[in-house]
BAKOLKE-13970 format. One record per atom (N, C-alpha, C): x, y, z; residue in one letter. Coordinates in steps of 0.05 Angstrom, whole numbers, plus 32768, in hexadecimal, padded with zeros to 4 digits. Last residue first. Example, Ala and Ser with C-alpha at 12.3 -4.5 7.8 and 13.67 -1.06 7.14 Angstrom:
2
81017FD3808Es 81117FEB808Fs 81028001809Ds 81087F8E809Ca 80F67FA6809Ca 81087FBE809Ca 
//
This chain:
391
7F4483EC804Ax 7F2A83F38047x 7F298408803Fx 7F6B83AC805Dx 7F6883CE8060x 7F4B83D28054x 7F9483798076x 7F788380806Ex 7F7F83A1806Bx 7FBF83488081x 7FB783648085x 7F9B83658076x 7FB6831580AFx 7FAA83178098x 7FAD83378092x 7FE182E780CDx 7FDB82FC80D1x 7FCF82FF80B6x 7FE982AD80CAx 7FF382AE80F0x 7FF182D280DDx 7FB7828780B5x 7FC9829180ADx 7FD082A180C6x 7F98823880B5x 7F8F825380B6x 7FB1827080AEx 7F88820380CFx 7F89820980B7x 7F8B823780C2x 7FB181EC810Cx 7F9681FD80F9x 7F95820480E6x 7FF481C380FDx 7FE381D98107x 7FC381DA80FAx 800581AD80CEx 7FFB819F80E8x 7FE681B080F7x 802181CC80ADx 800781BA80ABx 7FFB81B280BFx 8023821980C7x 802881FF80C4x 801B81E180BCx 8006824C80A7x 8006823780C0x 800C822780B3x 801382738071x 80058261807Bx 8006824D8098x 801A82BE8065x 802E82A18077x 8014828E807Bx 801182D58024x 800582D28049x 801482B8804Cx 800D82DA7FF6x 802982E37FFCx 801C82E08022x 7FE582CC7FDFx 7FFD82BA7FD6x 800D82C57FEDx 7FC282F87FDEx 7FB582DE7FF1x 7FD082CC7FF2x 7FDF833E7FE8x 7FD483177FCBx 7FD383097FE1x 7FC68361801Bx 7FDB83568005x 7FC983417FF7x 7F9C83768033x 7FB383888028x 7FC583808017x 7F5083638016x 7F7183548026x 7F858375801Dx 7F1F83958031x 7F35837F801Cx 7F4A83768029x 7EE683B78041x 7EFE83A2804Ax 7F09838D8030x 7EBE83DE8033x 7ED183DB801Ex 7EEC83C78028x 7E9183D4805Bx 7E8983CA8045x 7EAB83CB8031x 7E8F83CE8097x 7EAB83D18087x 7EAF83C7806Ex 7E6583C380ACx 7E7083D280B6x 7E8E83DA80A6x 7E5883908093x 7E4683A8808Bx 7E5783C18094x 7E7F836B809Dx 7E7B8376807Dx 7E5E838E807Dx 7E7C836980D5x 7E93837680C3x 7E8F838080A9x 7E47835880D4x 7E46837380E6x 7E64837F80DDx 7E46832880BEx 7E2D833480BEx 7E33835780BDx 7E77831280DCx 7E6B831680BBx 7E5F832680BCx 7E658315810Dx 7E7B831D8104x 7E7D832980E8x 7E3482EC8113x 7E318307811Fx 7E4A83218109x 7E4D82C280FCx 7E3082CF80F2x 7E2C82F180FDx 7E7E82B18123x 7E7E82B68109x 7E5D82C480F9x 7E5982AD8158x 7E6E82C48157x 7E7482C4813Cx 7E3682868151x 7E2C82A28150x 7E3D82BA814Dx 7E5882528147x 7E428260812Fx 7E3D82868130x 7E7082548176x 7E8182618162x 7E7082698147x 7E4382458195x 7E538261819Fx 7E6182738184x 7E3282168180x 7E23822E8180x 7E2482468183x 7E6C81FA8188x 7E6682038177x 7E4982118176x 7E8081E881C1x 7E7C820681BEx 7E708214819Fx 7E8E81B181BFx 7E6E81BC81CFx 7E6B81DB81CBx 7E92818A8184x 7E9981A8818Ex 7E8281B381A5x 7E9881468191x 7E8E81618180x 7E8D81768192x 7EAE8111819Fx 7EB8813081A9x 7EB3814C8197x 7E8380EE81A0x 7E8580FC81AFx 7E93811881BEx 7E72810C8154x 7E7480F98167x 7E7A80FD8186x 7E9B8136813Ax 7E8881208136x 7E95810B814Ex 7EB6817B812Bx 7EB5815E812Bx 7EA1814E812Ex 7EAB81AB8117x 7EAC81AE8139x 7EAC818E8138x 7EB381A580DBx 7EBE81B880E8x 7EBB81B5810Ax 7EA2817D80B8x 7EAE817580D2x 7EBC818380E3x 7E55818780A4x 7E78818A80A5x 7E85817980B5x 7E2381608084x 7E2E8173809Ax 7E4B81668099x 7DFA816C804Bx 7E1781658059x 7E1D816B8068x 7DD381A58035x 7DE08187803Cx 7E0081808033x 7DE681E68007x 7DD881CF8021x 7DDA81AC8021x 7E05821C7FF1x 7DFF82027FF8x 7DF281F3800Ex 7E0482547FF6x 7DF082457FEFx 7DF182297FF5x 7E3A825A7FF5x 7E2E82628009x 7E09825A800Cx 7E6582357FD6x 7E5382437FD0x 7E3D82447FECx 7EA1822B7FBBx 7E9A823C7FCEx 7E7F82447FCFx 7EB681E77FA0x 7EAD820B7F9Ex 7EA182117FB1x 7EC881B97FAFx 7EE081D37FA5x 7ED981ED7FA4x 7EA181937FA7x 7EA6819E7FBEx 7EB781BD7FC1x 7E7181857F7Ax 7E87819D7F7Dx 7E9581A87F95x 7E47816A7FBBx 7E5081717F9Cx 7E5B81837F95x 7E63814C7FEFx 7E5581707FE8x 7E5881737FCBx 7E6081187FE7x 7E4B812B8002x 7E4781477FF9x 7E7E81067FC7x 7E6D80F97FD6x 7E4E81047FE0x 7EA881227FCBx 7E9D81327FB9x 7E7C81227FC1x 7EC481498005x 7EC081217FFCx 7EAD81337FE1x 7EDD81708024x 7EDF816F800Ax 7ED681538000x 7EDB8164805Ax 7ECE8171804Bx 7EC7817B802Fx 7F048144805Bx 7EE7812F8058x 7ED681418055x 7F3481618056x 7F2A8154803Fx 7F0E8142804Ax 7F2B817C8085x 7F23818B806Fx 7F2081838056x 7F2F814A80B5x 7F17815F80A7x 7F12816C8095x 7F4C811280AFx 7F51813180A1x 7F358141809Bx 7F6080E880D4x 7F3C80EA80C3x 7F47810D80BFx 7F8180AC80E4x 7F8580D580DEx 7F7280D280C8x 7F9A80818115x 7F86808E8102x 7F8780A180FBx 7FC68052812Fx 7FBB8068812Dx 7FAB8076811Ax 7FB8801B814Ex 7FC680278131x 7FB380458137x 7FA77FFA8182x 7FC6800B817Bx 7FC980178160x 7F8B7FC68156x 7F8D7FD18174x 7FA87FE38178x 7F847FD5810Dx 7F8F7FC6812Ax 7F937FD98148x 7F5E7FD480DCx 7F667FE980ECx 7F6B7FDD8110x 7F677FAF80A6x 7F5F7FB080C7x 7F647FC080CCx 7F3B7FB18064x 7F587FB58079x 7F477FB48097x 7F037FAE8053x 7F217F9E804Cx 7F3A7F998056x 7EF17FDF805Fx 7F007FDF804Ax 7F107FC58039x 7F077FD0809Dx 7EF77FE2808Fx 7F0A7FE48079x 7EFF7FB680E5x 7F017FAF80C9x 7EFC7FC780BFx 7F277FC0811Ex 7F117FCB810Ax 7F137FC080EEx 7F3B7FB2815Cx 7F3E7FAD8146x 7F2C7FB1812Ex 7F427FE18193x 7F367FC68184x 7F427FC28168x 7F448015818Bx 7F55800C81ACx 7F4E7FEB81A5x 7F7280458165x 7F62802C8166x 7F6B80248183x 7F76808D816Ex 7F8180748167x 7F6F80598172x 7F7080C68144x 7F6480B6815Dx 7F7680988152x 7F5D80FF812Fx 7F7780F48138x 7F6A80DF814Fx 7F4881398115x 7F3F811C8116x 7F568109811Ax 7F5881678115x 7F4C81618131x 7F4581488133x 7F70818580F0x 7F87816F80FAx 7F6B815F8117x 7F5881AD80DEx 7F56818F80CDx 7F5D817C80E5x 7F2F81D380F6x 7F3A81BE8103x 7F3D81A880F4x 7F1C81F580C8x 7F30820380D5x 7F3E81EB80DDx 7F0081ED8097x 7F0B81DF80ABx 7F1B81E180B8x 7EE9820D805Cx 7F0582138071x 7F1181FF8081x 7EC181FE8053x 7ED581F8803Ex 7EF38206804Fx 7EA281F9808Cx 7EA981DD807Bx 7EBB81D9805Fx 7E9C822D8098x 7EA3821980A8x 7EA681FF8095x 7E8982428069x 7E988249806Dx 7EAA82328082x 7E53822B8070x 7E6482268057x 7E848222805Ax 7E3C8247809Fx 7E3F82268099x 7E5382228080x 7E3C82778088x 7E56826F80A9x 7E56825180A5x 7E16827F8063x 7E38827E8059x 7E4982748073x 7DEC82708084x 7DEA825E806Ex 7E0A8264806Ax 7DE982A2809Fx 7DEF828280AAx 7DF4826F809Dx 7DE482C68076x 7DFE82BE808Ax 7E0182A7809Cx 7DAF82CA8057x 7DC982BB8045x 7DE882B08060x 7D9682F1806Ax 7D9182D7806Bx 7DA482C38069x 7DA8831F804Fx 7DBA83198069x 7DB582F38079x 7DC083308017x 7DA483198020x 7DB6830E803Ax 7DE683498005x 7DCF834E8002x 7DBB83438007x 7E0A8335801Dx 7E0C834B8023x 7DEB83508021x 7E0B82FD800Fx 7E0B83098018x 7E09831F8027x 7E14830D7FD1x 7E0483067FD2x 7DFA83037FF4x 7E5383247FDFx 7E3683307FD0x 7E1C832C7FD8x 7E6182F17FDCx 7E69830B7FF5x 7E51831D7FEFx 7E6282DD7FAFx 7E5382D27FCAx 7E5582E37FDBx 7E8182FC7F93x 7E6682EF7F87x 7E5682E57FA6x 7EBD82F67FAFx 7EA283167FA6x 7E8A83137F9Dx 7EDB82D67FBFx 7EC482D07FADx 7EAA82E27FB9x 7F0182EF7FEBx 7F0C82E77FCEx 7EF182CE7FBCx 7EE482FD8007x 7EF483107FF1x 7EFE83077FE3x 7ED982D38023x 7EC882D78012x 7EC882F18000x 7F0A82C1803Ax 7EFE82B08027x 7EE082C08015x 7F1882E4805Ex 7F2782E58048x 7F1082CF802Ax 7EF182D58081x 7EF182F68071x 7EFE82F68055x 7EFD82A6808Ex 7EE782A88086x 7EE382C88078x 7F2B82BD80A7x 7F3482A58081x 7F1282A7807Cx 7F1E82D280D0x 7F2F82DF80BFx 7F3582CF80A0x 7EF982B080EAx 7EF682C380E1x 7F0682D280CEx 7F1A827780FDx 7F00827E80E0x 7EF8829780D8x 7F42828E8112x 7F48828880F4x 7F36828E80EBx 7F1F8292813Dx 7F3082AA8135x 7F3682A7811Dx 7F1282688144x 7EFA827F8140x 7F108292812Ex 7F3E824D8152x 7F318246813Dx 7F1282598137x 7F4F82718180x 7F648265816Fx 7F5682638157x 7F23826981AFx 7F33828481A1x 7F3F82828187x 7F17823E81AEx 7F07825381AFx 7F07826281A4x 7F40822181B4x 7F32821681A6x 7F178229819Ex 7F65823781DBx 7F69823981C2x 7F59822D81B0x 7F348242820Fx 7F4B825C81FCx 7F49825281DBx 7F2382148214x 7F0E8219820Ax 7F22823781FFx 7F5481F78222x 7F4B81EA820Dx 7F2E82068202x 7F60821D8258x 7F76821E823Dx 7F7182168223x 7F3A82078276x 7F3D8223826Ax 7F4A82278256x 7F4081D8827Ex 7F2081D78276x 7F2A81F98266x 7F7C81D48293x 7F7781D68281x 7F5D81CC8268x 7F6981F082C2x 7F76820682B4x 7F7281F1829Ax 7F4081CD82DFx 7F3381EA82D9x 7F4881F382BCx 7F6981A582E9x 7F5781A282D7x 7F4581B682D1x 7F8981C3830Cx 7F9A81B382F7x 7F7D81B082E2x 7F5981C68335x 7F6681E0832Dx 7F7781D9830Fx 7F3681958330x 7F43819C833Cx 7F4D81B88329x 7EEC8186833Cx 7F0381908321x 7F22818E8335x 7ED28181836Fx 7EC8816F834Fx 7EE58170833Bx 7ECC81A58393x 7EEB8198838Cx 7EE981888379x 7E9F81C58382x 7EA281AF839Dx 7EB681A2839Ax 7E9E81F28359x 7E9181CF8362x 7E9A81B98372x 7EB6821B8357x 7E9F821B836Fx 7E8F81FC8370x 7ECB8219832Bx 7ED68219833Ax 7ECB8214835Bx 7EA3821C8306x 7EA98204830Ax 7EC682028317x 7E888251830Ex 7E7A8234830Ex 7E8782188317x 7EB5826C82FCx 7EA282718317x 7E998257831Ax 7EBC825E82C9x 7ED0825A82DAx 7EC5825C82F9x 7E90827782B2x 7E93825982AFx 7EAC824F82C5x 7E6A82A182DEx 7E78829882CAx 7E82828182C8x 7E5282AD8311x 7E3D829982FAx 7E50829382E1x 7E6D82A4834Ex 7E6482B7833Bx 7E4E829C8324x 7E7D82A88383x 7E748296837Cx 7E5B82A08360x 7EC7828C8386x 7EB682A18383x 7E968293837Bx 7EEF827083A1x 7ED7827883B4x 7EC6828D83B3x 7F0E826E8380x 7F0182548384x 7EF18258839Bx 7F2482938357x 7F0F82948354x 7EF982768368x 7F64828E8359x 7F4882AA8364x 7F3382A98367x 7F6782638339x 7F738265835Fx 7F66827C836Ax 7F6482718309x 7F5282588325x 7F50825E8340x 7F89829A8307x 7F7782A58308x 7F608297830Dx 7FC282788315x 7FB98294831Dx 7F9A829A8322x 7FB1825982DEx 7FB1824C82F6x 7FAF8266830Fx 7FAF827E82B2x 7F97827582B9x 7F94825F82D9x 7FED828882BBx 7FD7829C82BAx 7FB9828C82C2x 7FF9825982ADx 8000826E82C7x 7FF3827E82C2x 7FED82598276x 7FE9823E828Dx 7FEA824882ABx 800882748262x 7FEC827D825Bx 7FDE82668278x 803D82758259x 80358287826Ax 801482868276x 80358233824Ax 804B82348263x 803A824D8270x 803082468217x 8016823A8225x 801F82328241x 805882618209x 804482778208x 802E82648219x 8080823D8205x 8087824C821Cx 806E825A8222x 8070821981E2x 807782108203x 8078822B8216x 8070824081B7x 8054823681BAx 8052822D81DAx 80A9824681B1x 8096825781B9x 807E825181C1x 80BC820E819Dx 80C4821E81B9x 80B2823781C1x 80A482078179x 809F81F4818Cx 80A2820481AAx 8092823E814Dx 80A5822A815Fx 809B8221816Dx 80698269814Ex 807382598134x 8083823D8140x 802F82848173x 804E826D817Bx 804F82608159x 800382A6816Dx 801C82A3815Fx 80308290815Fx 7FE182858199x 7FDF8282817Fx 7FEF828F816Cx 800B829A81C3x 7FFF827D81BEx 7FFE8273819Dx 800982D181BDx 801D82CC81B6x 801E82A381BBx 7FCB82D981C9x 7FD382DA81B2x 7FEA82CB81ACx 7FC782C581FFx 7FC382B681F5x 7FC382C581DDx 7FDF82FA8215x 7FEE82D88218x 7FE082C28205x 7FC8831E8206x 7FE3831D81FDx 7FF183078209x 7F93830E8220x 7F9683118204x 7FB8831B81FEx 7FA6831A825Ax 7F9982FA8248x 7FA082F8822Cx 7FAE834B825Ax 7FC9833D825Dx 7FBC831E8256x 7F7A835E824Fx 7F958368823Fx 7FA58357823Bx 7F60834B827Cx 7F568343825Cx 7F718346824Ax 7F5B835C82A5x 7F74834482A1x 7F758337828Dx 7F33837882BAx 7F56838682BAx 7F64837782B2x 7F10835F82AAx 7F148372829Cx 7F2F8378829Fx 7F1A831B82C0x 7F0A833382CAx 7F15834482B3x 7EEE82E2829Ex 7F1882F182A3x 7F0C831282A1x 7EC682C18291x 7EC682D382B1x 7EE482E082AFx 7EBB82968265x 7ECF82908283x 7ECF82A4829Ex 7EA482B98245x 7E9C82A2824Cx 7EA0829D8266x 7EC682DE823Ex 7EA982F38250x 7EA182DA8253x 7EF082D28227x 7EF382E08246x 7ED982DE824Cx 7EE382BD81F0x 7EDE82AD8214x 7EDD82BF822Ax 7ED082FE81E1x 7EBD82E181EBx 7EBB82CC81F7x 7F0B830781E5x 7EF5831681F0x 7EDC830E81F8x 7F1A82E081BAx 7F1D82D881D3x 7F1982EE81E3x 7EFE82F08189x 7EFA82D98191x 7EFF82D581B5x 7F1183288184x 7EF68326818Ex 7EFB83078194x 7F5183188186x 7F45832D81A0x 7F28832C819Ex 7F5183048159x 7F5882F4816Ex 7F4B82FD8182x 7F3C8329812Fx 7F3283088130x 7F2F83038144x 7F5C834E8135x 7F3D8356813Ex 7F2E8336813Ax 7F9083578135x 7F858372813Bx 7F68836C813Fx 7FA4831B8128x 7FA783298140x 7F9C8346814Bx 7F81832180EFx 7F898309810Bx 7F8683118126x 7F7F835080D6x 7F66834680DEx 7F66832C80ECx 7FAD838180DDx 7FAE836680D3x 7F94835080EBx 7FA683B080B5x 7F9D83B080C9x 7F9F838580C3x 7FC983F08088x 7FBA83D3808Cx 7FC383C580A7x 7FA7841C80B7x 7FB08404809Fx 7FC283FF809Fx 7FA7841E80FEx 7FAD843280E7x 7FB3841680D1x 7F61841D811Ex 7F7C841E8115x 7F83842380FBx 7F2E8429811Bx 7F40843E8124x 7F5D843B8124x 7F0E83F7810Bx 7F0F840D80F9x 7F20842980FFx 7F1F83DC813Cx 7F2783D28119x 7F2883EC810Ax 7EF883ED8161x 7F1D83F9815Fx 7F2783E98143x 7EC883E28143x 7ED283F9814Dx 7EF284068155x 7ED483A98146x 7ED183C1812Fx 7ED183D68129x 7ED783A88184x 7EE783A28170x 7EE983AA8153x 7E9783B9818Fx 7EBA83C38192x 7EC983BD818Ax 7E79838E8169x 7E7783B68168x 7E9083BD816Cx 7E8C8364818Dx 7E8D83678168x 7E8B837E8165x 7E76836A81BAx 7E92836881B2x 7EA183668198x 7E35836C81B2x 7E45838081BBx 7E61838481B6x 7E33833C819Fx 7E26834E818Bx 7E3E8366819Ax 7E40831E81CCx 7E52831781B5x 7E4A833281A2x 7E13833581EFx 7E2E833581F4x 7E44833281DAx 7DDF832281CEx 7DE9834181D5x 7E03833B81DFx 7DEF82EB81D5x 7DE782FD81BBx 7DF7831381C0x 7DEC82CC8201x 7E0682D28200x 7E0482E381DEx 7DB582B881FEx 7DBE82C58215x 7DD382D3820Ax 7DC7828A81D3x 7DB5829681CFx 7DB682B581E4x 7DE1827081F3x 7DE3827381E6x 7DE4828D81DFx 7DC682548218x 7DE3826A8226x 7DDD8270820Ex 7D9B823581F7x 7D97824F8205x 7DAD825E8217x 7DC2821781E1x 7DBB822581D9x 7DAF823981E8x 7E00820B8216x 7DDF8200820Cx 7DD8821881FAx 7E2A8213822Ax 7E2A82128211x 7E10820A8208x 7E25820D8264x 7E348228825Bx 7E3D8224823Dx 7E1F81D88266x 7E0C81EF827Cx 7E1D820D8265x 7E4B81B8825Fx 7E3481BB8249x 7E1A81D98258x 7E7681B1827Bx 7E7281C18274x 7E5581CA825Fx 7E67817F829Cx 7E6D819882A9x 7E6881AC829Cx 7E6381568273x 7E54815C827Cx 7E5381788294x 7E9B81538266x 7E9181608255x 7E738172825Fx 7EB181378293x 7EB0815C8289x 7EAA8162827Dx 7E8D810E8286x 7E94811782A4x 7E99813282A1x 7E9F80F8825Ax 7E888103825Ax 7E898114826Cx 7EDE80EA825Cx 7ED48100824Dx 7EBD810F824Dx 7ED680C78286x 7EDC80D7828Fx 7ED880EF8278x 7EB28099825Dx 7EA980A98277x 7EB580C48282x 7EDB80AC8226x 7EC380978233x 7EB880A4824Ax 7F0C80C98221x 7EFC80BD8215x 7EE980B5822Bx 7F3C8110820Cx 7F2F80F38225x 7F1A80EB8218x 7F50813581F0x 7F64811B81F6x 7F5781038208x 7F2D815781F6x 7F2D815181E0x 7F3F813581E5x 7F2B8168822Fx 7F0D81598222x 7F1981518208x 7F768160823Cx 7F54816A823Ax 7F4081618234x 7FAF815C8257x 7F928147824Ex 7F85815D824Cx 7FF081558243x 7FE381678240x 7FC381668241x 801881328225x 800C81338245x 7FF681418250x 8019813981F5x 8010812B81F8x 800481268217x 803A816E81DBx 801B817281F1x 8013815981F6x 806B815C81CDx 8060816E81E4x 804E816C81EFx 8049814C819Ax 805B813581AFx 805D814581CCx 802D817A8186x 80218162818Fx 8030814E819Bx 806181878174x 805B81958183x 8046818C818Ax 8074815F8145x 807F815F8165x 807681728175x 803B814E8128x 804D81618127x 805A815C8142x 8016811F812Bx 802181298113x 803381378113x 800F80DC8149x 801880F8814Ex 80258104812Ex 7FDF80C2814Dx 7FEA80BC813Bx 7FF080E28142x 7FEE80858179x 7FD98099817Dx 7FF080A8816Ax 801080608196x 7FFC805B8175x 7FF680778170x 7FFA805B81D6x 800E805181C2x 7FFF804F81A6x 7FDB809D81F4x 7FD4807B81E7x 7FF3807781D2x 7FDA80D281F4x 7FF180C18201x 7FEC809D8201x 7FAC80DD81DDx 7FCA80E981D1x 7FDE80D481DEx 7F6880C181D7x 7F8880CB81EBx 7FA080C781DFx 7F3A80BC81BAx 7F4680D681B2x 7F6480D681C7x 7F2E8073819Ax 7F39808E81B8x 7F4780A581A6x 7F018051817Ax 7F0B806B8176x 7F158077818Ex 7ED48031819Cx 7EF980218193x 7F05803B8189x 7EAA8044818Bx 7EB3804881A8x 7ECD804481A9x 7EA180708157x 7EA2805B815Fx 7EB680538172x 7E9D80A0813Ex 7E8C8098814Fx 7E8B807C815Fx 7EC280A1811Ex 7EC280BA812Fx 7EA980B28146x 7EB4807B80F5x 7ECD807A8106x 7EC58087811Bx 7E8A808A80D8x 7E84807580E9x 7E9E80788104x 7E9A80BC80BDx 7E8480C680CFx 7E8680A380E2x 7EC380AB809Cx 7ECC80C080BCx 7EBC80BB80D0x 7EA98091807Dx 7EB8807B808Fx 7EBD808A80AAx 7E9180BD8066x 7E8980A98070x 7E9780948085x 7EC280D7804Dx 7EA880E78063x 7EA080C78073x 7EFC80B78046x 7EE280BC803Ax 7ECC80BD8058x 7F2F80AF8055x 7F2E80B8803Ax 7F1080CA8033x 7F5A80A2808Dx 7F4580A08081x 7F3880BB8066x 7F958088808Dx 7F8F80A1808Ax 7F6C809F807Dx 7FB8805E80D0x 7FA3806C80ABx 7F99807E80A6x 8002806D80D6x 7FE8806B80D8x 7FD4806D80BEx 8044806880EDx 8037807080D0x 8018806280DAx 8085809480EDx 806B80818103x 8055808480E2x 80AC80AE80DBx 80B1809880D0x 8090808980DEx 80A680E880F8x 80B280DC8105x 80B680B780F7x 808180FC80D6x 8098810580D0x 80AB80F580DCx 805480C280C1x 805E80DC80CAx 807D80E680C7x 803880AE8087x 804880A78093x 805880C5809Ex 7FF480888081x 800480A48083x 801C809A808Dx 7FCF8059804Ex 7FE880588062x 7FF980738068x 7F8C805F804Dx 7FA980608039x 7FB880688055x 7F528051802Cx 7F60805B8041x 7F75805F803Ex 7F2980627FFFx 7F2680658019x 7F3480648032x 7F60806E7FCEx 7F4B805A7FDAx 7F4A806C7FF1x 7F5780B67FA7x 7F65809C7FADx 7F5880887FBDx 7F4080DE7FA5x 7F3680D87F96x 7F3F80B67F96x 7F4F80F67FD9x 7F3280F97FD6x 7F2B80E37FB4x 7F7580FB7FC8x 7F8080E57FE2x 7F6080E47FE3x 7F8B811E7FA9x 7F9281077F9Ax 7F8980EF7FB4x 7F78814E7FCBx 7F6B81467FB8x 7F71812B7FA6x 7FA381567FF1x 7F8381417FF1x 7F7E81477FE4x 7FD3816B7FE0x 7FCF81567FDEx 7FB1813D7FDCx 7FCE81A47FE9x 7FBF819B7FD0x 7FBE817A7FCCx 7FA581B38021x 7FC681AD8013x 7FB2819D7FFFx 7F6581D7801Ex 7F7C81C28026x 7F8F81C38017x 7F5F822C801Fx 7F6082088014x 7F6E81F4801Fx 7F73824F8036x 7F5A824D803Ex 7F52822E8027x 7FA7825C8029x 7FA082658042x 7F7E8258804Ax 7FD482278007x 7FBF823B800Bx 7FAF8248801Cx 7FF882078018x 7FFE82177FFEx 7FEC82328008x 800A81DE8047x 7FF681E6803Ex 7FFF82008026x 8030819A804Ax 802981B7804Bx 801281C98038x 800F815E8064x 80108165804Ex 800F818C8052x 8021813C80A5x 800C81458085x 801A8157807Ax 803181008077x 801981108087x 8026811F809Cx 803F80DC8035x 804880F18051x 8032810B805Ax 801F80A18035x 801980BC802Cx 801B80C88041x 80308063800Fx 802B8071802Ax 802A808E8020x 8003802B7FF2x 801D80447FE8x 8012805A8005x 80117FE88000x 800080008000x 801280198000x 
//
């Protein structure tokens, strides 16, 4: 069986490496082989994702033998547990903690707030001086202005949050990324430690006040997962979701002109982007038939979101951008039990954003060629570490 180096660098700010497309048209599964020589399957097709991802023999834990590490900065974090690295009961256990503070009606509640932090931010968007780089000057800072107000991070400590957890989501190096989630880790441990005899209604209030249920080790990193997973991949989607629809003026348009049209483009958008390719990473705890092949106890797995968003299977013409489209659901917040519990949050903050940037800044363009932007690493979020823009 012919092996296929994983993964694959990315060319383009808002497309997959060009490799999936020969891997979309090739068999259903196929032999990856990491940097480190370790080699796992690479599943090919929507379908098989959707059974895999649901199936109990599927573990999400990093520190399982097998478990299919792509970049050495995932070898780092292997110690590292959250909801995303745990399975079975103990995964429900917190998951079930946090679902109080992601139900549609928080939701829903949390309007006027997000509506509100979108205004200001556009508001100092539009007071700085051009070109204005729509990452770090107003992606990152509204996205994680919205956890703050999730989590309770008092006002005076917003500043120094948001310049720890930017220089996170800048970390190019191994070595920076250790050191920025090193600062950001002290910080949020600091700010447990304040809050365990408060007895407020924020998310950190809550679940600091539950009866030693958590420990402080497990508050900081319930906080650190909902930062960069919050912050990090809102943040992209907003800034490649801008970029993406300047660069198809036909749908931006249409848009504009039929506001109806914005839930319909955030779903689109969420599925030709995929911010979280790398999120499908699990390794076998049984033995799985499929296809003909076994998928053995210990072998590791890699389900690539952005190519199962591309299955032609599911989204006819997958390649084009059309804000109209309907059926098929994505794999942008995943499948199964570790689907995204904040994705109602991130629908509203991309709809709101849209909605309220492109009206509020009807002449926004990229400052440079889409060619000449730094792309993130493969491994990493699909997305670009700054976007200039002007107007």
């Amino acid at each position: 069986m012919t092996t296929f180096a994983f993964p694959e660098a990315r060319t383009c700010p808002y497309q997959p490496p060009e490799g999936y497309k020969a891997l979309s048209e090739g068999p259903p599964l196929v032999r990856a082989e990491l940097y480190d020589g370790a080699t796992a399957w690479l599943v090919t097709r929507n379908a098989d994702a959707r059974r895999l991802l649901t199936d109990p023999r599927m573990s999400s834990e990093r520190s399982a033998d097998g478990f299919p590490i792509v970049t050495p900065r995932l070898l780092e974090a292997r110690g590292f547990r959250t909801l995303v690295t745990m399975d079975g009961a103990e995964h429900q256990m917190y998951r079930r903690m946090l679902i109080p503070d992601f139900t549609m009606k928080r939701t829903r509640a949390m309007r006027p707030d997000v509506e509100r932090i979108v205004d200001e931010c556009v508001d100092r968007l539009l007071e700085k001086e051009k070109p204005v780089d729509l990452v770090q000057d107003f992606a990152a800072e509204l996205s994680g202005m919205v956890i703050f107000h999730l989590l309770g991070v008092p006002l005076e400590d917003q500043e120094l949050f948001t310049r720890r957890s930017a220089a996170l989501l800048r970390a190019v190096t191994q070595e920076d990324s250790e050191r920025a989630l090193g600062e950001l880790v002290s910080y949020l441990d600091d700010l447990v430690a304040s809050r365990e005899d408060d007895e407020g209604t924020w998310l950190l209030d809550r679940l600091a006040a539950d009866e030693g249920t958590l420990s402080r080790g497990d508050l900081v990193r319930m906080a650190v997962q909902l930062l960069v997973t919050g912050q990090g991949t809102t943040a992209q989607m907003i800034a490649l979701g801008a970029a993406t629809l300047l660069e198809h003026p036909d749908q931006l348009e249409a848009m504009r002109a039929d506001p109806s049209l914005v839930p319909g483009a955030v779903e689109e958008l969420l599925r030709y982007l995929t911010i979280a390719d790398m999120a499908g990473l699990r390794v076998a705890t049984e033995d799985i038939e499929l296809h003909g092949e076994t998928i053995k106890a210990g072998d590791g797995v890699i389900m690539p979101y952005a190519l199962l968003a591309r299955d032609p299977s599911v989204y006819p013409d997958p390649d084009r951008f059309d804000i109209r489209r309907t059926g098929g659901q994505h794999f942008a917040f995943g499948m199964g039990p570790h689907n995204c519990l904040a994705q109602g949050l991130a629908r509203l903050e991309l709809e709101v954003t849209l909605r309220v940037l492109f009206s509020r800044v009807p002449t926004l363009r990229l400052a440079v060629a889409l060619e000449e932007l730094a792309v993130r690493e493969a491994a990493d979020m699909q997305g670009v570490y700054s976007l200039p823009v002007t107007w």
